[in-house]
N, CA, C and O of each residue as an XYZ file, in Angstrom:
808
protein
N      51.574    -14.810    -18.160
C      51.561    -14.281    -16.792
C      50.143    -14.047    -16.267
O      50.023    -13.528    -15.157
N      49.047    -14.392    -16.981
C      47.952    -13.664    -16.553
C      47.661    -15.000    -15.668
O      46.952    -14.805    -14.680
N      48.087    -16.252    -15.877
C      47.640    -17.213    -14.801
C      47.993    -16.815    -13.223
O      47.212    -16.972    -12.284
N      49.485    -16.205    -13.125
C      49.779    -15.873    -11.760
C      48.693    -14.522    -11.514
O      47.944    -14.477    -10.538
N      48.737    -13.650    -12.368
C      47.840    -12.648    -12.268
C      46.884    -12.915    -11.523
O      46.820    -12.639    -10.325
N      46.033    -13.495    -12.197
C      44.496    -14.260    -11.751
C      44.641    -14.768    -10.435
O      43.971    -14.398     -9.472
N      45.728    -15.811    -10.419
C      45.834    -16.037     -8.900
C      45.770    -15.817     -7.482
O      45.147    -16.133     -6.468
N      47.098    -14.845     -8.083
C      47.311    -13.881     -6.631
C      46.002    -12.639     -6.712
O      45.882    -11.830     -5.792
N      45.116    -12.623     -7.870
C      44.022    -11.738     -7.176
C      42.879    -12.799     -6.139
O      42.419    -12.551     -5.025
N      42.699    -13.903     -6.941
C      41.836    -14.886     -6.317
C      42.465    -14.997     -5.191
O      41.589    -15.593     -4.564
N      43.254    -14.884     -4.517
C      44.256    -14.824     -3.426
C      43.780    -13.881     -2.233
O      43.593    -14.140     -1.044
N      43.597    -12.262     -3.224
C      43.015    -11.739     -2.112
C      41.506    -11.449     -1.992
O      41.093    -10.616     -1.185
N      40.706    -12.131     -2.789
C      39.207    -12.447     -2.785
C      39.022    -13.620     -1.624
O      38.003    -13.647     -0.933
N      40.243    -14.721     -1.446
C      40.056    -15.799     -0.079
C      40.352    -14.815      0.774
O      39.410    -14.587      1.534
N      41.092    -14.285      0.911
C      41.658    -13.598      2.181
C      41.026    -13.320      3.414
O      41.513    -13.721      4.471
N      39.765    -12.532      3.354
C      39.144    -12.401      4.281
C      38.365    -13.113      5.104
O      37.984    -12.899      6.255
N      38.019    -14.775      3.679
C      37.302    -15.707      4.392
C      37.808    -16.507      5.494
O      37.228    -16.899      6.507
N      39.164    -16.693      5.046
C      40.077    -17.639      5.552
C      40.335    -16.435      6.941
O      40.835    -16.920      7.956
N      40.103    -15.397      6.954
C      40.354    -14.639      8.763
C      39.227    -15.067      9.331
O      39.247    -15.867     10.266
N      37.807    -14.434      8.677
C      36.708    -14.113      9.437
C      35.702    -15.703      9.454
O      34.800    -16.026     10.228
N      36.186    -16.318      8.497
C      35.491    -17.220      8.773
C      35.470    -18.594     10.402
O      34.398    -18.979     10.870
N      36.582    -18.981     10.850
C      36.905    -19.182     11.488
C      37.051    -18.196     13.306
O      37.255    -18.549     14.468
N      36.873    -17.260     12.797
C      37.008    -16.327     13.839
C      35.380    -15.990     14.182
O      34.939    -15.731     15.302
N      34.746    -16.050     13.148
C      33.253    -16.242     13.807
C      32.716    -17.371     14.498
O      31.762    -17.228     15.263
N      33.294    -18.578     14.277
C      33.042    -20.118     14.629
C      33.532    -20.102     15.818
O      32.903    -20.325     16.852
N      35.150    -19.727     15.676
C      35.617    -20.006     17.466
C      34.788    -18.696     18.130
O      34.919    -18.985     19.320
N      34.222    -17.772     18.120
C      33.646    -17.000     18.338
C      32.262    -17.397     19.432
O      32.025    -17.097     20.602
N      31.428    -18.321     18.263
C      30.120    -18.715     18.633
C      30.341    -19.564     19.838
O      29.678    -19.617     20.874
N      31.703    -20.397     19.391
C      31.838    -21.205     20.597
C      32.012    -21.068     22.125
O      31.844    -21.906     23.011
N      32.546    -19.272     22.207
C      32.878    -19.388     23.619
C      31.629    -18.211     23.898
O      31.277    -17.249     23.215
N      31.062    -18.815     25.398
C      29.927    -18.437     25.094
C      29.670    -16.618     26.082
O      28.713    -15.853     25.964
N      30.828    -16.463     26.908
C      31.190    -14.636     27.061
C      32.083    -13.903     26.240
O      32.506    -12.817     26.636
N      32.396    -14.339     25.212
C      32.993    -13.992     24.405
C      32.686    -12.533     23.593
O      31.531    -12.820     23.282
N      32.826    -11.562     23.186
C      32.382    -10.487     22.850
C      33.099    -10.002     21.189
O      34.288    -10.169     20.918
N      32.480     -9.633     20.608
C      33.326     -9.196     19.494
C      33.830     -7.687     19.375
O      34.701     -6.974     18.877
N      32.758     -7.688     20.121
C      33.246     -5.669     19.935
C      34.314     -4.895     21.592
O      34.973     -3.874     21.791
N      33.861     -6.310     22.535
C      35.016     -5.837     23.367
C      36.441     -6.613     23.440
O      37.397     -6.251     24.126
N      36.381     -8.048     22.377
C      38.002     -8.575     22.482
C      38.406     -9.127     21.139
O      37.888     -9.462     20.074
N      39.204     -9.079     21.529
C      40.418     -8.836     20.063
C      40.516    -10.542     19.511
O      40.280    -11.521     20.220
N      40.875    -10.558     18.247
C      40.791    -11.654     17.641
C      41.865    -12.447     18.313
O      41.555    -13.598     18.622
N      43.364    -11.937     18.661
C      43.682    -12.904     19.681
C      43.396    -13.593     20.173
O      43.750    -14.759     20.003
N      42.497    -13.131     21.146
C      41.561    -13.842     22.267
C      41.268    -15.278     22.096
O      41.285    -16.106     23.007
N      40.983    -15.519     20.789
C      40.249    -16.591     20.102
C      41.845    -17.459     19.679
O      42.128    -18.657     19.702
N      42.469    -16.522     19.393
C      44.040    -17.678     18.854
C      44.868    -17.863     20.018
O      45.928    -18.425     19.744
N      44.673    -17.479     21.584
C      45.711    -17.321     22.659
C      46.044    -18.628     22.928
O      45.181    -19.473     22.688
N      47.316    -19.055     23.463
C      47.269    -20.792     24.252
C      46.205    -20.932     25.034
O      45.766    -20.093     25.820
N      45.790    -22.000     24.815
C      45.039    -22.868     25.138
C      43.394    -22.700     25.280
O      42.614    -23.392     25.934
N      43.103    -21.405     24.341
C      41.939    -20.918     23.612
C      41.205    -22.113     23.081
O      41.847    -22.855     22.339
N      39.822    -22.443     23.377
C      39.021    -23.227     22.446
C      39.022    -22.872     21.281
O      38.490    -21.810     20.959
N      39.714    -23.810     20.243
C      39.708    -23.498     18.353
C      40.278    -22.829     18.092
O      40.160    -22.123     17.090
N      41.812    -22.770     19.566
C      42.775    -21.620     18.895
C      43.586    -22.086     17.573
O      43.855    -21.394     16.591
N      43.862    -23.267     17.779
C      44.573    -23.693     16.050
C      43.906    -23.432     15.069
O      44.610    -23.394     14.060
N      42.306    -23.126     14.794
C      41.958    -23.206     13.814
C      41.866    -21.546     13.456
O      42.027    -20.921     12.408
N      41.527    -21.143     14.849
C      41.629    -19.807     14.614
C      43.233    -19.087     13.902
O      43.157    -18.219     13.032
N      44.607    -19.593     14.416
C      45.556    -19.131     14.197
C      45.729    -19.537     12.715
O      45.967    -18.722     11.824
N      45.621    -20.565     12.572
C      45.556    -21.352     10.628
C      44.660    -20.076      9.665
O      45.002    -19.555      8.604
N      43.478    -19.850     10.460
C      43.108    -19.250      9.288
C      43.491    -17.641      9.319
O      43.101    -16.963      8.369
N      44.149    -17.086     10.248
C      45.077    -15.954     10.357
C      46.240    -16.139      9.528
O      46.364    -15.146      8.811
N      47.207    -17.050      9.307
C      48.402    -17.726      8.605
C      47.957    -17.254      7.093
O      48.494    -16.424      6.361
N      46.481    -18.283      6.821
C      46.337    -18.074      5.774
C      45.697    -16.792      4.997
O      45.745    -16.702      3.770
N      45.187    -15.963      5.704
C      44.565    -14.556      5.405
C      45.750    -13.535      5.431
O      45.654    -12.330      5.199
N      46.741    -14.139      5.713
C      47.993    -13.287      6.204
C      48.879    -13.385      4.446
O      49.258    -12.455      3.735
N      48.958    -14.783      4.231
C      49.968    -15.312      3.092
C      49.048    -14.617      1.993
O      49.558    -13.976      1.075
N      47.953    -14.739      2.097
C      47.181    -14.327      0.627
C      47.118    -13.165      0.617
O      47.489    -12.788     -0.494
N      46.782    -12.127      1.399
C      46.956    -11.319      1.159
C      48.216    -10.548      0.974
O      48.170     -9.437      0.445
N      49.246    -11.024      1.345
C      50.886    -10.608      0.791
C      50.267    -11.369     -0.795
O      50.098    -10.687     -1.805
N      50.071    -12.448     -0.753
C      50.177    -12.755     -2.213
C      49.603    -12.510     -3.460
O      49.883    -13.001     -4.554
N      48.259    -11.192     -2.963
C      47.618    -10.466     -3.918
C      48.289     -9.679     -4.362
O      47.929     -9.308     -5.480
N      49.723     -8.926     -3.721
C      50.227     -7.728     -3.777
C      50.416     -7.601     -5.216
O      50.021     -6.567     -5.756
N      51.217     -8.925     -6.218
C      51.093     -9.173     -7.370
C      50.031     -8.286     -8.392
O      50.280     -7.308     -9.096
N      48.673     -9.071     -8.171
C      47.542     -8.632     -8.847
C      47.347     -6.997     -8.681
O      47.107     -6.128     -9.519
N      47.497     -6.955     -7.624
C      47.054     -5.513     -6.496
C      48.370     -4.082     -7.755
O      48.130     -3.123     -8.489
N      49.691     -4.851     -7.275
C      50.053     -4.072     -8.389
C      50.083     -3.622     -9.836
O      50.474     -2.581    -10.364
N      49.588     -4.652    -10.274
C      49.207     -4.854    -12.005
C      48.070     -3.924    -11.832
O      47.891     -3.180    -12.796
N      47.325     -3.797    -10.915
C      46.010     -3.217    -11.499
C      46.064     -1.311    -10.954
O      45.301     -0.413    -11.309
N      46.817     -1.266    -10.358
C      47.008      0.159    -10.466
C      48.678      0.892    -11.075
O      48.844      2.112    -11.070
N      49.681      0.002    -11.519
C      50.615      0.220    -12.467
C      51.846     -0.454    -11.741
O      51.976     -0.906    -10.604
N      52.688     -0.355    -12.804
C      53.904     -1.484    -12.478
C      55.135     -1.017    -11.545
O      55.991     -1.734    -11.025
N      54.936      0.856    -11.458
C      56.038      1.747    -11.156
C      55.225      3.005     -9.901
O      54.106      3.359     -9.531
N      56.673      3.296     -9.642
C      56.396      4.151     -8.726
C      56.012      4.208     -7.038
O      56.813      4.160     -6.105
N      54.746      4.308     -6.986
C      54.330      4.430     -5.462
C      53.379      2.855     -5.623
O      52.846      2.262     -4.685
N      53.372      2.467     -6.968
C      53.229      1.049     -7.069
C      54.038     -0.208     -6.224
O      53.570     -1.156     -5.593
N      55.420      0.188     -6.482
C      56.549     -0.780     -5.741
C      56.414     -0.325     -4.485
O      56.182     -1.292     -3.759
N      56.447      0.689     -3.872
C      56.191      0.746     -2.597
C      55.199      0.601     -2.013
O      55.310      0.826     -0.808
N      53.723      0.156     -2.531
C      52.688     -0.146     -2.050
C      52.783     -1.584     -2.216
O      52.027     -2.208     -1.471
N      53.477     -2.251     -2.960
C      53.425     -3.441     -3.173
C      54.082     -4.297     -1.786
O      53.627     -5.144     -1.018
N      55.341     -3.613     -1.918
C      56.333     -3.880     -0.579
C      55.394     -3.888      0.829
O      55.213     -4.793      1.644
N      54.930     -2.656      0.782
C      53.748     -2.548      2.413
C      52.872     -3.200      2.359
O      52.323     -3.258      3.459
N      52.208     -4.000      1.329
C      51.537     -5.194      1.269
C      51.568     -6.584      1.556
O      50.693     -7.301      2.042
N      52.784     -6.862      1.155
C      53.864     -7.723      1.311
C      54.071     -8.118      2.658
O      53.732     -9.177      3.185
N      54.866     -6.825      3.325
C      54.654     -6.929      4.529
C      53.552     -6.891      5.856
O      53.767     -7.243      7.015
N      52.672     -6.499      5.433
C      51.777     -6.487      6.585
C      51.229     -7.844      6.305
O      51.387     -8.701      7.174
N      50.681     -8.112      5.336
C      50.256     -9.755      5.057
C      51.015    -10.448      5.874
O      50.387    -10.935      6.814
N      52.495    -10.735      5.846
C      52.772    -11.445      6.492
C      53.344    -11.496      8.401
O      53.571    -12.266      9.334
N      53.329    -10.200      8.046
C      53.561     -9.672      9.910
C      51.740    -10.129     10.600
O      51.504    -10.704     11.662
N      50.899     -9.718      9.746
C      49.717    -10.251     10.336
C      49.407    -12.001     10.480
O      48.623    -12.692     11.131
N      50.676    -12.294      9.320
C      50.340    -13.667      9.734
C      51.336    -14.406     10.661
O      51.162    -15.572     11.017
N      52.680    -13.437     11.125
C      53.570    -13.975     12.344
C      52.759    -13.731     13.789
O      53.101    -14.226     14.863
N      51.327    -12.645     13.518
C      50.737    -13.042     14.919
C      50.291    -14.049     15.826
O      50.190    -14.163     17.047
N      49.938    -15.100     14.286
C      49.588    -16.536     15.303
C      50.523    -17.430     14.939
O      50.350    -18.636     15.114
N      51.638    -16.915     14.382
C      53.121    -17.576     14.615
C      53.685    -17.841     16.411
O      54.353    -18.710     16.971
N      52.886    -16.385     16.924
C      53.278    -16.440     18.083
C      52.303    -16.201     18.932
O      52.526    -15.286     19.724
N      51.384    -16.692     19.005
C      49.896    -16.057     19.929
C      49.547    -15.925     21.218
O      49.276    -16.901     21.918
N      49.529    -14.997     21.540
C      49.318    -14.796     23.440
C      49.180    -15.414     24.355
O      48.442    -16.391     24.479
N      49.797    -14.988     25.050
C      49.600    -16.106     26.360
C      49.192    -15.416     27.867
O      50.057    -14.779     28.467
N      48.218    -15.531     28.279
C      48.101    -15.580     29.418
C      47.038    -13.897     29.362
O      46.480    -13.508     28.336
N      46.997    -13.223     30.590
C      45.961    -12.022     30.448
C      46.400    -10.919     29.211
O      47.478    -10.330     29.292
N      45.524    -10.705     28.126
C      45.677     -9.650     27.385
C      46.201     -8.495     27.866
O      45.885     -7.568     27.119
N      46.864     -8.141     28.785
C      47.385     -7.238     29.392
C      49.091     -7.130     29.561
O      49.940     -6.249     29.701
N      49.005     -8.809     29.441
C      50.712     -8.918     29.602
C      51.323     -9.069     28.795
O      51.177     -9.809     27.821
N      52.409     -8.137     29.166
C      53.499     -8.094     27.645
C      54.521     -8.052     28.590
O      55.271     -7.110     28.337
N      54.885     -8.727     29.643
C      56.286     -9.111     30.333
C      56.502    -10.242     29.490
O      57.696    -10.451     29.279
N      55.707    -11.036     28.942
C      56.424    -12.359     27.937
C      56.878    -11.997     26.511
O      56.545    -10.971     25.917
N      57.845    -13.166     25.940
C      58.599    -12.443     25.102
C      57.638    -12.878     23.860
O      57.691    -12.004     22.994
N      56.673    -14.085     23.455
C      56.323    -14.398     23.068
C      54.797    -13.234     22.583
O      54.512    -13.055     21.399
N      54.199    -12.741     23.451
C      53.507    -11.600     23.518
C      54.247    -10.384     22.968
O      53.645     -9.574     22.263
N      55.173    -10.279     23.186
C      55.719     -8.755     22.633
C      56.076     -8.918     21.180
O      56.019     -8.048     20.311
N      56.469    -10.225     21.051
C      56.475    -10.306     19.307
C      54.924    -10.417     18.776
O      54.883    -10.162     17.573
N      53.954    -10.649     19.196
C      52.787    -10.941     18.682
C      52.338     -9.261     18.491
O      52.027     -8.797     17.394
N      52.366     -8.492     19.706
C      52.188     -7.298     19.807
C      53.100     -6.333     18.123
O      52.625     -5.748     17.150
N      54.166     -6.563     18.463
C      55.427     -6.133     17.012
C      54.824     -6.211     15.874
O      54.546     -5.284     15.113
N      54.540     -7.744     15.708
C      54.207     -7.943     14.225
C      52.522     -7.787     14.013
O      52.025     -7.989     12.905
N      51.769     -7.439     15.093
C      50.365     -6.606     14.935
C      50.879     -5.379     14.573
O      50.666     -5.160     13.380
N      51.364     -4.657     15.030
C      51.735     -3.518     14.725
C      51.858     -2.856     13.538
O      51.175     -2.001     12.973
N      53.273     -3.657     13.177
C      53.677     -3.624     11.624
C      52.576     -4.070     10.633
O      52.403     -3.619      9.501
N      51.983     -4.869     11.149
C      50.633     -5.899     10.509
C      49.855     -4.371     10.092
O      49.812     -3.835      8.984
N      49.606     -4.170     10.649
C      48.308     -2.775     10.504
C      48.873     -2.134     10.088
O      48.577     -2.075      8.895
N      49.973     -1.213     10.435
C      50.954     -0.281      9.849
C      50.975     -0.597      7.832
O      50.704      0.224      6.956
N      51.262     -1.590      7.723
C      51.387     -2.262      6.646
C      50.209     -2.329      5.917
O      50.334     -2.350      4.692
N      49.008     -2.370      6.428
C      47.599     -2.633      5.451
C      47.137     -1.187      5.669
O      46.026     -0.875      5.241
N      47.612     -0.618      6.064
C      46.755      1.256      6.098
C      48.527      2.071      4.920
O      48.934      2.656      3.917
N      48.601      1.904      5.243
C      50.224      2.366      3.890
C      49.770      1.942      2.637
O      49.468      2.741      1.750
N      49.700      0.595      2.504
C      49.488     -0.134      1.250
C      48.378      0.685      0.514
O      48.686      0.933     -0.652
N      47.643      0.975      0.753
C      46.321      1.900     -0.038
C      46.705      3.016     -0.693
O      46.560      3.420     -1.847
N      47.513      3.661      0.821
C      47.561      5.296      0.131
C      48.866      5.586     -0.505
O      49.201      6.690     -0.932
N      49.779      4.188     -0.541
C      50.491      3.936     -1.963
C      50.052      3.752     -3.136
O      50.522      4.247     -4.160
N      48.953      2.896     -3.035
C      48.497      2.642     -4.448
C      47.628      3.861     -5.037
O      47.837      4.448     -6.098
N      46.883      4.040     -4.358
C      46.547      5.572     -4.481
C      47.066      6.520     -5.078
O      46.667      7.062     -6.109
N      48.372      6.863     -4.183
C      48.848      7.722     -4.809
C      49.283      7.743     -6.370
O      49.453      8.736     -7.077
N      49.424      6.303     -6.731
C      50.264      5.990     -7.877
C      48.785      6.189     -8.797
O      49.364      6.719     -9.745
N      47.611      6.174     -9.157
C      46.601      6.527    -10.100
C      45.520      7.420     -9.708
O      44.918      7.457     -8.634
N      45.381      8.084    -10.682
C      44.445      9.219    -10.578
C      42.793      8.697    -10.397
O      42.842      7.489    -10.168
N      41.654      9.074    -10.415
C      40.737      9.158    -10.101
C      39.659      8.660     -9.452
O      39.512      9.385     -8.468
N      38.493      7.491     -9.463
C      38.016      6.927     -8.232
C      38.722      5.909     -7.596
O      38.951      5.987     -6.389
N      39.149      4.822     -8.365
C      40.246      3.961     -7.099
C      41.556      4.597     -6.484
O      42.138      4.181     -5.482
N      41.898      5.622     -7.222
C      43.032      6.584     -6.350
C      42.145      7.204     -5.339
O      42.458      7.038     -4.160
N      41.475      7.641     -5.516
C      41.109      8.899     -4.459
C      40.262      7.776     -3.231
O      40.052      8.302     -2.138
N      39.735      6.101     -3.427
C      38.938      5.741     -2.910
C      40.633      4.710     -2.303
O      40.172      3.665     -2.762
N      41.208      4.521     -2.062
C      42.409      3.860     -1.828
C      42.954      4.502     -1.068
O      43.163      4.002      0.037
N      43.378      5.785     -1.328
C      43.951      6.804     -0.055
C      43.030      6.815      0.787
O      43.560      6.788      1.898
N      41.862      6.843      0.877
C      40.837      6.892      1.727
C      40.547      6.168      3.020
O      40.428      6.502      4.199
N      40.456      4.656      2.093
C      40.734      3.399      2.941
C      42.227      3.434      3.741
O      42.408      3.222      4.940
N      43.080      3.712      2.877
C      44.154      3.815      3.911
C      44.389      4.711      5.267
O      45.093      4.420      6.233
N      43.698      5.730      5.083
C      43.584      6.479      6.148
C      42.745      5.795      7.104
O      43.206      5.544      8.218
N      41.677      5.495      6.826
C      40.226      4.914      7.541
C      41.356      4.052      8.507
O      41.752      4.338      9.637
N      41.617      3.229      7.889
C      41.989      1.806      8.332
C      43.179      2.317      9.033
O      43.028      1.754     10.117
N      44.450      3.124      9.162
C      45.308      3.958     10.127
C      44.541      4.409     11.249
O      44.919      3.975     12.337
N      43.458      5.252     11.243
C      42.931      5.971     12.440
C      42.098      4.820     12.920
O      41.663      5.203     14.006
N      41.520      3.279     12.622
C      40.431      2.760     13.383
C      41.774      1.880     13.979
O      41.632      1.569     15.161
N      42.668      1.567     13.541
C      43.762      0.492     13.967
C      44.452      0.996     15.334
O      44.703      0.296     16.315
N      44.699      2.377     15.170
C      45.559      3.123     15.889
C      45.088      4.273     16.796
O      45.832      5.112     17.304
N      43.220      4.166     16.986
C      42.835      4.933     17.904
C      43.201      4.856     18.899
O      43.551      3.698     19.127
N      43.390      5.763     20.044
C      44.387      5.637     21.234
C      42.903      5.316     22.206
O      42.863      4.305     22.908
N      42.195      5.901     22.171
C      40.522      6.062     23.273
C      39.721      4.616     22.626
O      38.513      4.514     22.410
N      40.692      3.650     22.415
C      39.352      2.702     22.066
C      38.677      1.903     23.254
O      37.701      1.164     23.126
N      39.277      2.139     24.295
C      38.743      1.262     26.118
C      37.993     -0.571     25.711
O      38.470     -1.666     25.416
N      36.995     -0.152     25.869
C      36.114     -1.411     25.773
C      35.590     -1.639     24.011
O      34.833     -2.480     23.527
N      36.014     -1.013     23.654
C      35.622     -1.378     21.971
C      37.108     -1.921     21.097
O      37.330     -1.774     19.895
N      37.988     -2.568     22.116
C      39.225     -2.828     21.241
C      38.742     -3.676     19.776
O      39.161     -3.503     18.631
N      37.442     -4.892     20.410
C      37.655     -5.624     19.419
C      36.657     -4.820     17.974
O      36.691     -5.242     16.818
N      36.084     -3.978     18.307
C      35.227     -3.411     17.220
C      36.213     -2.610     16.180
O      36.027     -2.741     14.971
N      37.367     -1.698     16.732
C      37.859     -0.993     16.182
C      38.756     -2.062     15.579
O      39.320     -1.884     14.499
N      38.874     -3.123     16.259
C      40.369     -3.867     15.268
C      39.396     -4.368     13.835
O      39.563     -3.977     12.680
N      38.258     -5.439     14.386
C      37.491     -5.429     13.265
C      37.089     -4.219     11.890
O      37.285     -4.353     10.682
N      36.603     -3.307     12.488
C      35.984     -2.155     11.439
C      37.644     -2.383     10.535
O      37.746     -2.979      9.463
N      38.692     -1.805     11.225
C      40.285     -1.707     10.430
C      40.444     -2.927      9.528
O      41.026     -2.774      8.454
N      40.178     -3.606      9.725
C      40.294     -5.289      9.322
C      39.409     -5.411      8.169
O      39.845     -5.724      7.061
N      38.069     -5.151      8.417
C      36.827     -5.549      7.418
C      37.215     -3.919      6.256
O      37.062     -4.128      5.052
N      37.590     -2.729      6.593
C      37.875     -1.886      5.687
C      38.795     -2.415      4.661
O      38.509     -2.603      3.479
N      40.300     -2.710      5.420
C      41.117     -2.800      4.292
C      41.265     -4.256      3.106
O      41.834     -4.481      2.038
N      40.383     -4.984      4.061
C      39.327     -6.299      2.961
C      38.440     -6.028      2.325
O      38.153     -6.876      1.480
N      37.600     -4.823      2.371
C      36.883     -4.740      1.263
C      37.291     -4.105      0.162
O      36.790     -4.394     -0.925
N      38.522     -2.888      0.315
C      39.090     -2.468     -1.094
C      40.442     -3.386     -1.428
O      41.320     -3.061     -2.228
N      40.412     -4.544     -0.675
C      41.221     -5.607     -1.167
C      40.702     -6.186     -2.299
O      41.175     -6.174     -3.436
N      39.178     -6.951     -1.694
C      38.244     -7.748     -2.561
C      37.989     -6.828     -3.558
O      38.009     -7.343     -4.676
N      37.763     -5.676     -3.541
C      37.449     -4.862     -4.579
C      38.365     -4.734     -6.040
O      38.147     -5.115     -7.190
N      39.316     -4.117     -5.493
C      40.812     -4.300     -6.298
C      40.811     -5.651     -7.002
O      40.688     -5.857     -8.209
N      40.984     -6.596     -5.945
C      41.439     -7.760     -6.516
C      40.478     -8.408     -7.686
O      40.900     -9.106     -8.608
N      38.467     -7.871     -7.367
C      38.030     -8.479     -8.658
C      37.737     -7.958     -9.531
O      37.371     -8.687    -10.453
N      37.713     -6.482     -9.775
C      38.187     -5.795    -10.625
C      39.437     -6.348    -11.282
O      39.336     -6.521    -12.496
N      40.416     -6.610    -10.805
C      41.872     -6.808    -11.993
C      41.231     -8.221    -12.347
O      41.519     -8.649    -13.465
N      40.463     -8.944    -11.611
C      40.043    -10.160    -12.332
C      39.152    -10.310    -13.670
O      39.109    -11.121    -14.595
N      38.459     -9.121    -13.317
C      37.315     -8.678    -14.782
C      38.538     -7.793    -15.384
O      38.122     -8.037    -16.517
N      39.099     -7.394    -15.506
C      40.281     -6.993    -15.996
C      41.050     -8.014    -17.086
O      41.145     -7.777    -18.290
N      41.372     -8.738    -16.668
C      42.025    -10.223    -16.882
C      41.443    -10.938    -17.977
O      42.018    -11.344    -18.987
N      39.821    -11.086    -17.554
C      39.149    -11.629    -18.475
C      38.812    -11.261    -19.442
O      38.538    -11.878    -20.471
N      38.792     -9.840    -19.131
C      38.343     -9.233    -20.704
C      39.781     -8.521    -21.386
O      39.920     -7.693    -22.286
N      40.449     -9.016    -20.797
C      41.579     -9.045    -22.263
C      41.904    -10.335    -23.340
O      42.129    -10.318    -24.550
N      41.821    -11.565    -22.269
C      41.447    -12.795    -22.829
C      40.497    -12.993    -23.707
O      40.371    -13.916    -24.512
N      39.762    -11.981    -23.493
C      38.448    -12.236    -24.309
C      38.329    -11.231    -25.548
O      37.542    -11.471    -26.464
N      39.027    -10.258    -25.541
C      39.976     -9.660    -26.856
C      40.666    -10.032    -27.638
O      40.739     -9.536    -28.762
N      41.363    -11.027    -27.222
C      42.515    -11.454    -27.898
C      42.142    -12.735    -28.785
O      43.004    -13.284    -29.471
């Protein structure tokens, strides 16, 4: 099992590239484009310059990171607030990746379309889902990755879900985004040096 192990952590070590990488490119390309005042949408909406590539690499930052949940759980235990952090992992991975299942259309403002209100839904749950997942795992082990896991989960709840964000939507979605990817990447290569040095015991 340690091959899937390994995997699904290498899984969520791509994760963030496969969002941000692409989202900086269609980024550069449009040239009023702002990062700290519009939302990564923006970049995946119909008929967005490099919205396919932008939405692909949302798909795929979405699947991998559901598919670390694996690794993610092995490395803080098999039971408990484990399975339920695993589950909220699970899910937000992939609700973040039904956003460019269905990607906006028309002024960021409108949600009379039905296509928008599901994009809106499964953002929702999307975030909901990556700020839970922490302060599950958290809860389930005691000392610096517990106490540094609940942490992130909170962080990443209050920057996702600030109500006063006006003109900084896209900063606060980012900061939420780049938080709960770095104690992703973290987690995930830790259980990888984990991995190896049992192999290397045995």
């Amino acid at each position: 099992m340690n091959g899937i192990d390994a995997l699904s952590a290498l899984a969520g070590i791509v994760s963030p590239v496969a969002l941000f990488a692409p989202v900086l490119y269609a980024g550069a390309q449009r040239e009023h484009y702002s990062h700290l005042r519009q939302a990564i949408s923006d970049l995946g909406s119909v008929g967005a310059p490099d919205a396919t590539i932008v939405n692909v690499g949302i798909v795929c930052a979405g699947l991998f990171a559901a598919a670390s949940s694996y690794a993610v759980r092995n490395a803080f235990g098999e039971r408990g607030w484990s399975i339920v952090g695993m589950i909220a992992l699970v899910l937000g991975g992939l609700a973040l990746a039904c956003t460019a299942l269905s990607p906006w259309r028309g002024d960021p403002s409108d949600l009379s379309l039905l296509p928008n209100k599901l994009h809106l839904i499964a953002a929702l749950i999307g975030f909901l889902g990556i700020s839970v997942a922490p302060i599950m795992f958290g809860l389930q082990l005691r000392g610096i990755f517990g106490t540094l896991s609940i942490g992130v989960g909170l962080v990443v709840l209050m920057l996702a879900f600030w109500p006063l964000q006006d003109d900084c939507r896209g900063l606060f979605q980012r900061a939420a985004l780049s938080t709960f990817f770095f104690w992703l990447v973290l987690i995930c290569a830790s259980r990888i040096g984990a991995i190896a040095r049992q192999q290397g015991s045995n």
